[in-house]
C-alpha positions in Angstrom: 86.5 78.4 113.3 90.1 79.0 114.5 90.7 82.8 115.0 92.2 85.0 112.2 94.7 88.1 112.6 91.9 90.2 111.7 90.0 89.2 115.0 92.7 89.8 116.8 93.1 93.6 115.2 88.9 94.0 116.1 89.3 92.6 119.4 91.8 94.9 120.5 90.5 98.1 118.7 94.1 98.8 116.8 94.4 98.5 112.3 95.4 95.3 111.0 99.1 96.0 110.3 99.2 97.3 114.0 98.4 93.9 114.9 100.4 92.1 112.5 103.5 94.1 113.5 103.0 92.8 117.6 104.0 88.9 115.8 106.6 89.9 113.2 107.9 93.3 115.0 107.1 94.1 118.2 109.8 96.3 118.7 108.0 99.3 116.7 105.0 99.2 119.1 104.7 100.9 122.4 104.1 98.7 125.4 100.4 99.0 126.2 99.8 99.0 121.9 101.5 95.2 122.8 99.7 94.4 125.6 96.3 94.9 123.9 97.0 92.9 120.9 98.9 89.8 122.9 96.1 89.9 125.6 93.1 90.1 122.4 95.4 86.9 120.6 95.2 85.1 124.1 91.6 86.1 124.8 90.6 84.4 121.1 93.0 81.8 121.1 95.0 82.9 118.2 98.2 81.2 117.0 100.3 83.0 114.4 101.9 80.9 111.5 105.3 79.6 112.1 107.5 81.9 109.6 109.3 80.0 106.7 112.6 79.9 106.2 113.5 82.3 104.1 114.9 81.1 100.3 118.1 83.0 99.1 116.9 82.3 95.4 113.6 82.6 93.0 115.0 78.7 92.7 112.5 76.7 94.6 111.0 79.4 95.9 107.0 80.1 96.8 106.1 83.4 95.4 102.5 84.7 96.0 100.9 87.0 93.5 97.6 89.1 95.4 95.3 90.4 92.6 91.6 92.1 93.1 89.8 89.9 90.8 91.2 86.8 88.7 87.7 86.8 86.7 89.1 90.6 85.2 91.0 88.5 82.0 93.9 90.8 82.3 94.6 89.9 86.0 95.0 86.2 84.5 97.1 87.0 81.6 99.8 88.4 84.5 99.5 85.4 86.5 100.1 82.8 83.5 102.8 84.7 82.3 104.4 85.1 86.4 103.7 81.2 86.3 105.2 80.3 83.4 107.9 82.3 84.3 108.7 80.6 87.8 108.3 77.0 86.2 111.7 77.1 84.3 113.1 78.3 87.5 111.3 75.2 90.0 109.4 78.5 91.5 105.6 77.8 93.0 103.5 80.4 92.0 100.4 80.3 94.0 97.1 82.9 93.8 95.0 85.3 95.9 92.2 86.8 94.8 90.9 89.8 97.8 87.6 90.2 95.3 88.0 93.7 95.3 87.4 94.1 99.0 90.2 96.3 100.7 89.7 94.2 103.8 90.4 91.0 102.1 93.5 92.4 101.4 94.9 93.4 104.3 93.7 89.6 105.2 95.5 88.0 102.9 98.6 89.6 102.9 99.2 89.2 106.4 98.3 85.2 106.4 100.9 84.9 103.1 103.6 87.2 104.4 105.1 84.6 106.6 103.8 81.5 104.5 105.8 82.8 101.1 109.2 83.7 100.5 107.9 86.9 98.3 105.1 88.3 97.0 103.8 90.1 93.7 101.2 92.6 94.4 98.6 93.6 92.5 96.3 95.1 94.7 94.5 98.5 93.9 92.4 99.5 97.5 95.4 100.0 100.2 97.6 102.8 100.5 101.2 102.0 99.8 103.0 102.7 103.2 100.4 100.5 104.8 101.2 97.9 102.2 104.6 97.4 103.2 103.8 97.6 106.5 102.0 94.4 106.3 104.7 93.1 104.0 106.9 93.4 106.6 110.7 91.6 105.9 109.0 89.4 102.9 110.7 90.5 99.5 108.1 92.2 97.5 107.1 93.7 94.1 104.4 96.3 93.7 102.8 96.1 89.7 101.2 99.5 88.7 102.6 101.6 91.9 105.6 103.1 92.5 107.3 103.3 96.0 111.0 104.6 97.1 113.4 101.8 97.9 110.7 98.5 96.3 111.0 96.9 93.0 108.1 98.1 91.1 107.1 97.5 87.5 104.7 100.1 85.8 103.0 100.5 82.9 102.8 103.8 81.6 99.0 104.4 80.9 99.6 108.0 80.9 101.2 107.4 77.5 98.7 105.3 76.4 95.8 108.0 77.6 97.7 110.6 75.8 97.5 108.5 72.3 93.6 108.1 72.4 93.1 111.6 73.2 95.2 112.8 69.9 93.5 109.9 67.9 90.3 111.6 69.3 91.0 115.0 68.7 92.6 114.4 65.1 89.0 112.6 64.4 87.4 115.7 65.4 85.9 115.5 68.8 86.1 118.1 71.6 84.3 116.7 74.4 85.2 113.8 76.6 83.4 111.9 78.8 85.4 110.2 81.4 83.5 106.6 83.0 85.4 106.3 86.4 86.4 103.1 88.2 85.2 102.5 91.8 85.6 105.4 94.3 88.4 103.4 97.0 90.2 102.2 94.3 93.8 104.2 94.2 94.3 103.5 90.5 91.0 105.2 89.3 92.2 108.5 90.8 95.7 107.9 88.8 93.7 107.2 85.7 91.5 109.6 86.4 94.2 112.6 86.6 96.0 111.2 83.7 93.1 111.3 81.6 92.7 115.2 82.7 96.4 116.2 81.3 95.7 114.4 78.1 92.9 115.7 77.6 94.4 119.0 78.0 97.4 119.0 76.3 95.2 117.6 73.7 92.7 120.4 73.7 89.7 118.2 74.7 87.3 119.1 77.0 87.2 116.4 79.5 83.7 115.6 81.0 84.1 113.2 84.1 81.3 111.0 85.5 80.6 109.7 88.5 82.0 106.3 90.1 80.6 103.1 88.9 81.6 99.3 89.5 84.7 98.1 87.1 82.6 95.9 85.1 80.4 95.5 82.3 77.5 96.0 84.1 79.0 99.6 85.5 79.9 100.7 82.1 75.8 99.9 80.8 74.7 101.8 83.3 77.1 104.9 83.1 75.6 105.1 79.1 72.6 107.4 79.6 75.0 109.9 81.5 77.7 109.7 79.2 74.8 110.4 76.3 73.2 113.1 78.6 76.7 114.9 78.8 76.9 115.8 74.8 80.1 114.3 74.6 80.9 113.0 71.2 83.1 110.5 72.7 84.4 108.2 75.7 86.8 106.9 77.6 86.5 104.7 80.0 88.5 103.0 83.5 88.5 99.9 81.5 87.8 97.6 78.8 84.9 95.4 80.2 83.5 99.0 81.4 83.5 100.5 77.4 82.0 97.0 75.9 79.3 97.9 78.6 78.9 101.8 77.5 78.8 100.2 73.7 75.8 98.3 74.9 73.9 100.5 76.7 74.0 103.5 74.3 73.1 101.2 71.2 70.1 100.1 74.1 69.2 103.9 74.4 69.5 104.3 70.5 73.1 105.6 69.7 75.2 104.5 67.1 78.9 103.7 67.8 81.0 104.8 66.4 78.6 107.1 64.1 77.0 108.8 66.9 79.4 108.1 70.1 83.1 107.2 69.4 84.1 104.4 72.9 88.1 103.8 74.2 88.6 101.4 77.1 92.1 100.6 78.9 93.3 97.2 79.3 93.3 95.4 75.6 91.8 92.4 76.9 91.6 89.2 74.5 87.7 89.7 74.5 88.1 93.5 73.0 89.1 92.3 69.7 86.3 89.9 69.8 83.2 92.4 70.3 81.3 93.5 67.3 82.0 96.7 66.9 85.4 95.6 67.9 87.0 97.8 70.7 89.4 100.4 70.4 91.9 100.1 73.5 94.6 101.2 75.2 96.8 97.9 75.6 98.2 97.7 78.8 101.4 94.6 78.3 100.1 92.7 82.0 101.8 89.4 80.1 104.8 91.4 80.0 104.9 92.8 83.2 104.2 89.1 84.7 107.5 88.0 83.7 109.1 91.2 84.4 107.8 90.9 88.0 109.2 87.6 88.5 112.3 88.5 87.4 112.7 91.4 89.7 111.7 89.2 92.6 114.4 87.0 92.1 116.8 89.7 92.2 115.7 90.3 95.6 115.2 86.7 97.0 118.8 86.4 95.5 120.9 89.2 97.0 119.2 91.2 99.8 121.6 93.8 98.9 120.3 94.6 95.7 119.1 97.8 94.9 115.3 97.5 94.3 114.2 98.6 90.1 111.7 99.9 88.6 111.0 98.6 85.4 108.4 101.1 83.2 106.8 98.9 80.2 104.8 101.3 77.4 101.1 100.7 76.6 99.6 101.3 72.9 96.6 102.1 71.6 94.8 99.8 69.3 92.5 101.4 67.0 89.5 99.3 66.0 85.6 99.6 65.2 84.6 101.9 68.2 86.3 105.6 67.1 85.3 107.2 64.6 84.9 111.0 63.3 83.2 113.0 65.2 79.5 113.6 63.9 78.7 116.8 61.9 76.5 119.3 63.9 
């Protein structure tokens, strides 16, 4: 198996974008930093990709989109709507998928940055200065972080966390449990503060638990503590998360919404679907596909450009899974 940049970085003891930068810029590394990665490449008989050509349009164009986990339905409603969006341009839209795995993503970024002529990232593990590090020259557009002189589009779950807390509250409840997201992930401590300044300035008292996987799975087995805590009601780091606390407190006995009132984030086609049906904060990923795209193509077009950021506002759909808060 031919040798990968991430050998290369192990071999000689320095971080991935160290190693990266002694191909793409070798001018930001001190001498013996440059010696130790060239002499590692040499040792393991690594090549580095020839770098493309770089397009001055989004029109014929190769734009990568990096996302954690194209099984998570609202990761593949982003990358339909960023395909459909390149196809009346001639742009080729092609996928990565790190699997959740902050390694991975260092991985694949540094084999696409020279192979694409931008990339959309959706990537929740690294921190953003290393991001762009590995990004290097490529044009590039962050989705759900924000970073001083990139094109960035957000959406604000903030506002959406701040809905479900009043719809809460004017049902109510006073305590809130919190299900957390994964402990690396950067957007589970976002959500996480967010959810403490609505619950706040909503007069809710917030009850956090600790760290589970993002998936159905995590949210059954975060039920019993949520149950244990007293709290009347829930929110959780995501939608497949809060179907999974709806199942494991009906398992343990608890009614929803009689007995335990559930609120996921993401409004994912399958929320509607569930039985009781799941009340959500929509987050508009279809929107912010095409909006991403667009934003690209400012960049691939005039390097000049000043980078945007382009905010989009979530909503809270009430369904099945609130409901007042029991007497007593």
């Amino acid at each position: 198996m031919a040798a990968t940049l991430t050998d290369v970085a192990k071999r000689a003891e320095v971080a991935l974008s160290t190693a990266s930068r002694a191909f793409s810029d070798p001018g930001r590394l001190g001498p013996g930093t440059l010696r130790k990665v060239l002499s590692a490449a040499q040792e393991l008989g690594y090549a580095p990709p020839a770098a493309r050509p770089a397009a001055t349009e989004a029109d014929g164009a190769t734009v990568a989109v990096v996302v954690p986990d194209i099984a998570h339905p609202l990761f593949g409603v982003f990358v339909k709507a960023a395909q459909a969006a390149g196809r009346g341009r001639r742009t080729t839209v092609v996928l990565a998928d790190t699997d959740f795995r902050p390694e991975r993503e260092r991985e694949v970024i540094a084999q696409l940055r020279d192979r694409a002529d931008g990339l959309l990232l959706c990537t929740p593990w690294l921190e953003t200065d290393e991001l762009l590090e590995l990004c290097g020259a490529t044009p590039v557009v962050l989705v759900n972080r924000e970073a001083p002189g990139t094109a960035c589009v957000l959406t604000d779950t903030a506002d959406g966390l701040r809905q479900a807390c009043e719809h809460l509250a004017a049902l109510g409840h006073r305590r809130l449990a919190y299900v957390q997201g994964e402990r690396r992930s950067r957007l589970n401590r976002e959500r996480v503060e967010q959810a403490r300044t609505a619950a706040k300035d909503a007069d809710l008292e917030l009850l956090p638990l600790g760290w589970q996987a993002q998936t159905f799975e995590g949210g059954k087995a975060a039920a019993a503590g949520v149950l244990a805590t007293g709290a009347t009601a829930v929110l959780t780091h995501n939608d497949p998360m809060a179907l999974g606390v709806v199942e494991g407190a009906r398992a343990l006995g608890a009614r929803v919404p009689e007995d335990l009132s559930v609120v996921g984030v993401d409004g994912i086609p399958f929320a509607e679907l569930a039985r009781p049906a799941l009340t959500t904060v929509a987050v508009p990923m279809r929107e912010a596909g095409g909006a991403a795209l667009d934003l690209l193509e400012l960049a691939l077009g005039a390097a000049s450009a000043t980078p945007r950021t382009v905010t989009l506002p979530t909503q809270l759909v009430v369904r099945d899974t609130t409901g007042p808060a029991p007497r007593g």
